[in-house]
C-alpha positions as CSV (number, residue, x, y, z in Angstrom):
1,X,10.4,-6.6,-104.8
2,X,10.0,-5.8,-100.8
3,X,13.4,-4.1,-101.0
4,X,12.5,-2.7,-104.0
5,X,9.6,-0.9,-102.5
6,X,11.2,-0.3,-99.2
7,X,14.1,2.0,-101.1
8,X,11.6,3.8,-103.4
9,X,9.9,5.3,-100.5
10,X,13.1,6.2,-98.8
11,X,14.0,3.7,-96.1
12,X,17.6,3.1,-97.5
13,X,18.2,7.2,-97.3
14,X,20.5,8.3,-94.6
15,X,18.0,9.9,-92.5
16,X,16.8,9.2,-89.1
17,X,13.5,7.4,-88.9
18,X,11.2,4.9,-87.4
19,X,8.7,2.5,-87.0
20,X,5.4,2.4,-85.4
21,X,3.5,-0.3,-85.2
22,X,0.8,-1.6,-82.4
23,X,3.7,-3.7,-81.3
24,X,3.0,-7.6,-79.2
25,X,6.3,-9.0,-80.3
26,X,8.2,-6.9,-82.3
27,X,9.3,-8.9,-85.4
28,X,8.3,-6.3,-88.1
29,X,11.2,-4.2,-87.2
30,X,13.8,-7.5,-87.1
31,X,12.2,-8.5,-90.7
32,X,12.5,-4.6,-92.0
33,X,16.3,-4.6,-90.2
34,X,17.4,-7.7,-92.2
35,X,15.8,-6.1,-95.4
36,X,18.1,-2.8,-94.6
37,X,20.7,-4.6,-94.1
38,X,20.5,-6.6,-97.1
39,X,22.1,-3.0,-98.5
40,X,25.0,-3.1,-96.5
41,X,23.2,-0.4,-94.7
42,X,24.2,-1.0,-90.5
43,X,21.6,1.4,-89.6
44,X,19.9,0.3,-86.5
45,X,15.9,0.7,-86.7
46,X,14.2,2.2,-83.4
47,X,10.6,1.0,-82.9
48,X,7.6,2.7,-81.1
49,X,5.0,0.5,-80.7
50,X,1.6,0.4,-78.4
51,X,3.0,-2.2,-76.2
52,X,5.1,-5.1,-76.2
53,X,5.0,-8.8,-75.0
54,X,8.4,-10.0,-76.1
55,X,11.1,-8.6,-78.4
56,X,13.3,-11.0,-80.7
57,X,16.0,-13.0,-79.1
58,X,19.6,-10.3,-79.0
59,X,17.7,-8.0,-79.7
60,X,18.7,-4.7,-78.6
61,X,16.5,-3.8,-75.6
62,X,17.1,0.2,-76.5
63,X,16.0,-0.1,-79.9
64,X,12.4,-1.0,-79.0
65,X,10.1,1.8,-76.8
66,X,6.8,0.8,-75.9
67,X,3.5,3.5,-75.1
68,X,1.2,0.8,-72.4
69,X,3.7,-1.7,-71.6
70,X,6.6,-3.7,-71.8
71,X,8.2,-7.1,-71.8
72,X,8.9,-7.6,-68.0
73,X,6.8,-4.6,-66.7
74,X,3.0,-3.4,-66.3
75,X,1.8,-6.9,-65.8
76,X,-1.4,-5.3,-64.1
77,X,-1.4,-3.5,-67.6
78,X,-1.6,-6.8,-69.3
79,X,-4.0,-8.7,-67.6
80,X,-6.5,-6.3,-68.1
81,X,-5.8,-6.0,-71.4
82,X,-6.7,-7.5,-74.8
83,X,-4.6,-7.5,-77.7
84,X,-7.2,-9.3,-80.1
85,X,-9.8,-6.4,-79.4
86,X,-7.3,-3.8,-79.6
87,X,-6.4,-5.0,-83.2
88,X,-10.1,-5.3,-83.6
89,X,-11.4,-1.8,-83.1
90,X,-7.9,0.4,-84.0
91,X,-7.6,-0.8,-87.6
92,X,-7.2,0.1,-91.1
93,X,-10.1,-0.6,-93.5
94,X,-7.5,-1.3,-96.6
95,X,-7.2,-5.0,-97.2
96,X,-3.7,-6.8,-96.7
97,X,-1.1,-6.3,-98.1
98,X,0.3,-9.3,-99.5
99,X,3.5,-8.7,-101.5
100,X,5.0,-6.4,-104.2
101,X,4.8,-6.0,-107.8
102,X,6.7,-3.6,-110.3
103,X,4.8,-1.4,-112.9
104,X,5.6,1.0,-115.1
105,X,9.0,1.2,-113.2
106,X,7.5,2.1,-110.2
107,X,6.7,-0.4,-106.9
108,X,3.3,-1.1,-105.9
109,X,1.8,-3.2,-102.9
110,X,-0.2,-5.4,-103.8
111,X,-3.2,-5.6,-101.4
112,X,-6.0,-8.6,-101.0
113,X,-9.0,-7.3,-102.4
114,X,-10.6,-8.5,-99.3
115,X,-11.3,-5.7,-97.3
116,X,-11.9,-5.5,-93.5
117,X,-14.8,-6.8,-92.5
118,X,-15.1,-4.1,-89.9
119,X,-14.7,-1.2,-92.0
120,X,-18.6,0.4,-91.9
121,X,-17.7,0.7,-88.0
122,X,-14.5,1.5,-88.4
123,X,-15.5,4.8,-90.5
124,X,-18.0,5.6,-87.8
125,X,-15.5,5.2,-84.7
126,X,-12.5,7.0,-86.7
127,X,-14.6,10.2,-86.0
128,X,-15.4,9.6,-82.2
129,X,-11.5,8.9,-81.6
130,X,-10.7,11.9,-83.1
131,X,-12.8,13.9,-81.8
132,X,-12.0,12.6,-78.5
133,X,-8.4,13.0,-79.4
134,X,-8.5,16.4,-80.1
135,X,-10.3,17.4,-76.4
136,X,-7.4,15.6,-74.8
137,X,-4.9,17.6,-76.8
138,X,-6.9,21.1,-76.0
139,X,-7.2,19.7,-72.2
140,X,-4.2,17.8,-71.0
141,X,-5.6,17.5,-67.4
142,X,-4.1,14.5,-66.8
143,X,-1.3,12.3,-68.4
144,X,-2.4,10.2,-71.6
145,X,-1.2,6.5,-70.6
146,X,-3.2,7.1,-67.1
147,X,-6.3,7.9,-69.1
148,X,-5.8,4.6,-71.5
149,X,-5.2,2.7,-68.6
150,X,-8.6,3.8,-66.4
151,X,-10.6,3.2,-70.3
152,X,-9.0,0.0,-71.5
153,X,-8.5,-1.7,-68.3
154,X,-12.8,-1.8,-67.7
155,X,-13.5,-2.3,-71.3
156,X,-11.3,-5.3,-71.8
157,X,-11.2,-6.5,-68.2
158,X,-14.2,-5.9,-66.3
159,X,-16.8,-5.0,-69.5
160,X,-20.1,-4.1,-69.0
161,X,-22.8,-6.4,-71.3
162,X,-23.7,-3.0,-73.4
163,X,-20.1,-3.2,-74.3
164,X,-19.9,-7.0,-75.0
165,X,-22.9,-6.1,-77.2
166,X,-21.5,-3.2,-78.9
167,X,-17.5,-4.8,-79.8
168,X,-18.0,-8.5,-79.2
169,X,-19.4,-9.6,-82.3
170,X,-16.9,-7.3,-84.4
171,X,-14.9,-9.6,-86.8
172,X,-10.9,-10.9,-85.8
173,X,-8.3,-12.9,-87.4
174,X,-5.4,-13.8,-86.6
175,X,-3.7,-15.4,-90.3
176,X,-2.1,-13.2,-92.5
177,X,-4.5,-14.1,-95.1
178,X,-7.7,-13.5,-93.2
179,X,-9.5,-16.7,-94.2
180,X,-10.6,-18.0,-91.2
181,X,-12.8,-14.8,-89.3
182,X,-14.7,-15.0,-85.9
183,X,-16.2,-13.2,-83.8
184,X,-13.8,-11.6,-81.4
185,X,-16.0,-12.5,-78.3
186,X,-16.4,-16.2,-79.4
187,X,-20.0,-17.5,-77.8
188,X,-18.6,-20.5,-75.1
189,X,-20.5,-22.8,-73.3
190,X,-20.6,-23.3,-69.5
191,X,-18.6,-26.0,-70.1
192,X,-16.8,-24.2,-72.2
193,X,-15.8,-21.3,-70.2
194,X,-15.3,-23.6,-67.1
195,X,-12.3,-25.2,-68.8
196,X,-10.7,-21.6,-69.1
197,X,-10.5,-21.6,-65.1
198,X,-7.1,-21.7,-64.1
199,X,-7.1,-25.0,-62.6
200,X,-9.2,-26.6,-65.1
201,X,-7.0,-25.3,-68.3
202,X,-4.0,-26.1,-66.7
203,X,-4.5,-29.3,-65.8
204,X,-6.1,-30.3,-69.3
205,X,-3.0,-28.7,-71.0
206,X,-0.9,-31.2,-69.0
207,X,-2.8,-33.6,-70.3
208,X,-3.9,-34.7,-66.3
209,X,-7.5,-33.7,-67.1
210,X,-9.5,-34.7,-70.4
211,X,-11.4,-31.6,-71.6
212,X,-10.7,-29.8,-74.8
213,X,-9.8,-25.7,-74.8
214,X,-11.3,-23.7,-76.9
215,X,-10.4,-20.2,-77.0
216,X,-11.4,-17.1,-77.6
217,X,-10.3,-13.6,-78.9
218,X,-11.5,-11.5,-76.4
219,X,-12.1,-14.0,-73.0
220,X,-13.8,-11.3,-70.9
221,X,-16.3,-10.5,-73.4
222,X,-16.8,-14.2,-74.1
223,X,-18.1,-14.7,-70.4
224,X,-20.1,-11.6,-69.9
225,X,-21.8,-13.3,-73.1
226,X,-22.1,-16.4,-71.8
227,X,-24.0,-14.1,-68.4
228,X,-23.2,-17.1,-66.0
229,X,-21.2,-16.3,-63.2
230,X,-19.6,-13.4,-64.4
231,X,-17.6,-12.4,-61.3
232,X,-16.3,-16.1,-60.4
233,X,-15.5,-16.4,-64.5
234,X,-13.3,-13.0,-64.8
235,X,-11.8,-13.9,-61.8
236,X,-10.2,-17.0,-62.8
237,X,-9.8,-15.3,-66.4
238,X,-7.6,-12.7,-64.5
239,X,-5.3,-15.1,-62.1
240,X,-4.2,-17.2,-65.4
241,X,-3.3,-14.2,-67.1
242,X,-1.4,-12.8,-63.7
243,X,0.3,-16.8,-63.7
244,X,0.8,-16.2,-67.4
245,X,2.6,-13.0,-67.7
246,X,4.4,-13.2,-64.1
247,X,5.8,-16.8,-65.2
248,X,7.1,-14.9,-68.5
249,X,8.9,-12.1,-66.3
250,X,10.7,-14.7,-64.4
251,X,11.7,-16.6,-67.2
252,X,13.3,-13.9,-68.5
């Protein structure tokens, strides 16, 4: 039914095209390539996305573009950065789509008849982004990825507690199906958020310290919440994410 679909809108035609997708990993265009390819059609995808953590094992490096950041670069980028919230507030409204049916000898997704929880403030930001992307597009003062970087970076990083207020209690999921939502600045305790300390969560993932980890969608906004030691807290929520990402570069 999926390749069914896939060559009724055209993506088995011999014509250049792409993906786009807001990108972390970048297994929707390995999963759409082995769909292709399921038609004998050698056709190698290119994929834009917003940015990119990893790409699949062999896959080709070329293939896959990235907007914010990439695998082993813009680890600044990254540590101010929240992919949860991103995928919180930039979203569709439409349900999920969950698989394929024929009728009337046409292909049809089939989407959950749960909608995004989000959608009443999704409407009402679509506007603001628009508007605001259509002043950048008349001005073009400065370049675009400079601008996200000097918005996002303070927003997800370093956010003010009108901002906590405003996004943090947006609804996130991260299973396909949507069953299990939370808030995507999850309300943690001082005990809680001490855990996430570098020291503290490392130690109790080696199992050398007894403490439990319990995490949350959006860290930052989680500890301007919690409005205890804000500066200390972001700190240490900042050097696990530098140990994190820079331990990922080298590995690679």
């Amino acid at each position: 039914m999926a390749i069914g679909y896939l060559e009724q809108e055209g993506m088995m035609e011999d014509i250049p095209y792409a993906i786009v997708d807001s990108g972390w990993i970048g297994t929707i265009q390995q999963s759409l390539q082995r769909l292709v390819q399921t038609k004998q059609i050698e056709k190698r995808l290119m994929g834009y996305y917003f940015g990119l953590y990893e790409i699949p094992k062999a896959a080709e490096q070329e293939k896959y573009r990235a907007y914010y950041f990439m695998t082993k670069r813009q680890i600044r980028r990254k540590v101010k950065f929240s992919n949860c919230l991103f995928e919180t507030i930039c979203s569709s409204e439409n349900g999920m789509t969950l698989g394929y049916v024929e009728q009337e000898e046409m292909y049809q997704a089939l989407e959950s008849t749960k909608k995004n929880p989000n959608k009443v403030l999704l409407k009402k930001n679509e506007k603001i982004l628009l508007d605001y992307l259509n002043y950048y597009l008349v001005e073009r003062k400065e370049d675009s990825v400079n601008i996200s970087e000097a918005i996002l970076s303070k927003l997800m990083g370093n956010p003010k507690w009108f901002e906590v207020e405003l996004f943090g209690n947006w609804l996130f999921c991260d299973d396909v199906l949507e069953l299990q939502m939370q808030t995507v600045a999850a309300n943690l305790s001082d005990e809680e958020i001490k855990n996430q300390r570098f020291l503290n969560k490392w130690l109790i993932l080696c199992g050398i310290k007894k403490g439990k980890i319990r995490e949350s969608a959006w860290i930052e906004g989680s500890i301007v919440k919690n409005k205890k030691n804000i500066k200390k807290n972001l700190f240490h929520a900042k050097i696990y994410k530098y140990f994190v990402y820079m331990r990922k570069a080298i590995k690679r």
